[in-house]
Residue, then its C-alpha position, 0 to 999 in steps of 0.5 A: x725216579x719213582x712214579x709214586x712219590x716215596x715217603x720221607x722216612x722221617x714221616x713213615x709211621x714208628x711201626x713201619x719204620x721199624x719194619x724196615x730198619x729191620x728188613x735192611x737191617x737183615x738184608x730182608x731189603x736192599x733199598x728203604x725206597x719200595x718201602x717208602x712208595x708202599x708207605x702210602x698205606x702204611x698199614x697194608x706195607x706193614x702186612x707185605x713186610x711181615x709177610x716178607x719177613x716171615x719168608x726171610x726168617x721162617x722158611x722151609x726152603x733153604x737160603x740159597x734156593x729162595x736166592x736162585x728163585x727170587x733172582x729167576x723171577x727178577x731175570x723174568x720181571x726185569x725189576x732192576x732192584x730185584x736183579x740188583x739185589x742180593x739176599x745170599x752169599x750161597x749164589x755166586x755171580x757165576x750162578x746169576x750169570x747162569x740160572x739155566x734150568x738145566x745147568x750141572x751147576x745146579x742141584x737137581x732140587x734146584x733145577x726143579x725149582x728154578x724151572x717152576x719159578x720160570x713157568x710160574x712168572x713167565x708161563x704159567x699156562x704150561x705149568x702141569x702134572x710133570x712139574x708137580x711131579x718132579x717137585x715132589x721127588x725133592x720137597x715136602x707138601x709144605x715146601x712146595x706150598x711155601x715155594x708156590x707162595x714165594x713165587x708169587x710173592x716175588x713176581x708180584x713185588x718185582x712186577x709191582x717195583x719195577x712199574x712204579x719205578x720204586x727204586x733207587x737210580 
């Protein structure tokens, strides 16, 4: 049971409403409930959804790498909404069973990206020059931009989820 009493959705303001008719409607969102806690402040929920939905239609990463990273992250959080969840039929159950840094399972751009989605979310102390330096060899500025800023999306909204409980039971 969420901590924070959800909005009814019949009372979410139009505009978040559609935002959110929208985000299930992609698989951008797997539950109204997050949504529904947020709605509180409806209009700073709808910011966090466009920016969610910018990630989700506008990325520079590839749909199965923000789908190893979100679910990483949500290894780490333990947000069970986010473990439960799935944005991307190209991760396999296989690969959620796995999501080891260093698994041949994974692409050497993966692993690079899952090992810095790691050490963001549960070691960012440690993060260095070296880690930089080997997402360099794979991605753009750009792209490392965008996956620092998605990492901290996902470790926010995991942590944020999984403390008030705002998620279906």
């Amino acid at each position: 049971m969420s901590r924070i009493t959800p909005v009814p959705l019949s009372a979410l303001p139009e505009s978040l409403a559609t935002a959110l008719d929208r985000g299930l409607a992609s698989g951008m969102l797997s539950s109204s409930v997050p949504v529904q806690v947020w709605a509180h402040r409806p209009a700073i929920a709808q910011v966090w959804l466009s920016l969610l939905e910018q990630f989700h239609t506008q990325s520079l990463l590839g749909e199965r790498l923000k789908e190893l990273v979100r679910l990483k992250i949500a290894s780490i959080t333990t947000c069970k909404a986010c473990q439960l969840a799935r944005k991307s039929d190209e991760v396999s159950e296989d690969d959620i069973a796995c999501l080891a840094t260093d698994s041949d399972r994974f692409s050497p751009p993966e692993q690079a990206a899952l090992r810095y989605a790691e050490l963001f979310a549960g070691d960012y102390m440690e993060l260095g020059d070296q880690h930089y330096g080997a997402l360099m060899e794979f991605f753009s500025l750009a792209e490392i931009t965008e996956l620092n800023m998605y990492c901290a999306l996902m470790l926010a909204g995991g942590r944020m989820t999984y403390v008030q409980q705002a998620y279906e039971t």
